[in-house]
C-alpha positions as CSV (number, residue, x, y, z in Angstrom):
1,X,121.9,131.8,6.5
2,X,122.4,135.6,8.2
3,X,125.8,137.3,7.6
4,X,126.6,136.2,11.5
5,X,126.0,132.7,10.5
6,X,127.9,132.9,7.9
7,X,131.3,134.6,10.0
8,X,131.0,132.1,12.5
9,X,131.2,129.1,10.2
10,X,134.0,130.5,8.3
11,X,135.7,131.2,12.0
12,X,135.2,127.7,12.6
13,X,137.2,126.7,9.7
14,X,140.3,127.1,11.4
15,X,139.2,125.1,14.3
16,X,139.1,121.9,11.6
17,X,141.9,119.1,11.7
18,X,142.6,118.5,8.1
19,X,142.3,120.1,4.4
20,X,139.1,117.1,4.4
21,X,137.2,119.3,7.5
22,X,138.2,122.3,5.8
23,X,136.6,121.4,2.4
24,X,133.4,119.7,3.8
25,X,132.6,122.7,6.0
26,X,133.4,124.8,2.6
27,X,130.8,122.4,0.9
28,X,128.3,122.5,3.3
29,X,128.5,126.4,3.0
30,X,128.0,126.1,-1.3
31,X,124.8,124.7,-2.0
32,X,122.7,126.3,-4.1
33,X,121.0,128.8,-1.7
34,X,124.5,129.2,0.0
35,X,127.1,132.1,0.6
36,X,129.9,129.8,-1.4
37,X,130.0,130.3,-4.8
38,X,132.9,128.4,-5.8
39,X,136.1,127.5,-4.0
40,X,139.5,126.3,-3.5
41,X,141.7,124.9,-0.9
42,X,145.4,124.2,-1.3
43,X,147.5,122.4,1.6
44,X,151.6,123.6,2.1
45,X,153.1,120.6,4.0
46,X,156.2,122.3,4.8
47,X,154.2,124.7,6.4
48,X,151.2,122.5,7.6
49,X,148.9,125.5,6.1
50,X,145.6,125.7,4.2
51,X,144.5,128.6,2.2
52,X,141.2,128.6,0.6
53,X,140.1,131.3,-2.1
54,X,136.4,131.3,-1.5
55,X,133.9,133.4,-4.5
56,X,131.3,134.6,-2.5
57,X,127.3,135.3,-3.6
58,X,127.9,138.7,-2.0
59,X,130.6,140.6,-0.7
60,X,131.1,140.7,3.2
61,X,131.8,143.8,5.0
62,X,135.3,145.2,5.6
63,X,134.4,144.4,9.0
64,X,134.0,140.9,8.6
65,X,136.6,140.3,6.5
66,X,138.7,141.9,9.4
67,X,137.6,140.0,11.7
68,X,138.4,136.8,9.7
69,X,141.9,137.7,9.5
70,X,141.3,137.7,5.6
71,X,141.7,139.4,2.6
72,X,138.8,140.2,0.6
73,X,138.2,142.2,-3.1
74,X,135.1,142.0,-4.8
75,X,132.8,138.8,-3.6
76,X,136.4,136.9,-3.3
77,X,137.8,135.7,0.1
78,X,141.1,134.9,1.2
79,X,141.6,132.8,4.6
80,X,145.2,131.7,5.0
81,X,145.9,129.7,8.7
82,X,147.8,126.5,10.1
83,X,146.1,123.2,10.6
84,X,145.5,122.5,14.3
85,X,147.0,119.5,15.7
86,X,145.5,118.5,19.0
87,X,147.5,115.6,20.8
């Protein structure tokens, strides 16, 4: 998986419905040849929001991480975004 391939499934993270979406499409990303080291994802009901703290095998470019609306230090990822809710 190219570093493109990589942004645009983390992109699509926040397109997911639920903390379940969110973690399979982080799981599908951590196999063993995956960018995904480790992870975690942690739901705020009162704010209907998921953060994940992703360990990456590499770090991704300011750029990316930019682009991501994340923070990012070492290989470690931050993505912080309200569930969508489509009616």
């Amino acid at each position: 998986m190219d570093n493109k391939q990589v942004l645009r499934a983390l992109k699509q993270l926040r397109a997911k419905p639920d903390t379940d979406g969110v973690r399979n499409a982080i799981m599908g990303l951590s196999g063993p040849s995956g960018p995904v080291r480790s992870y975690d994802v942690r739901f705020d009901p009162a704010r209907q929001a998921v953060s994940c703290f992703l360990e990456m095998r590499s770090p991704m470019l300011d750029s990316e991480v930019r682009e991501l609306d994340a923070c990012g230090f070492g290989n470690c990822l931050c993505l912080e975004f309200a569930l969508r809710h489509d009616a």
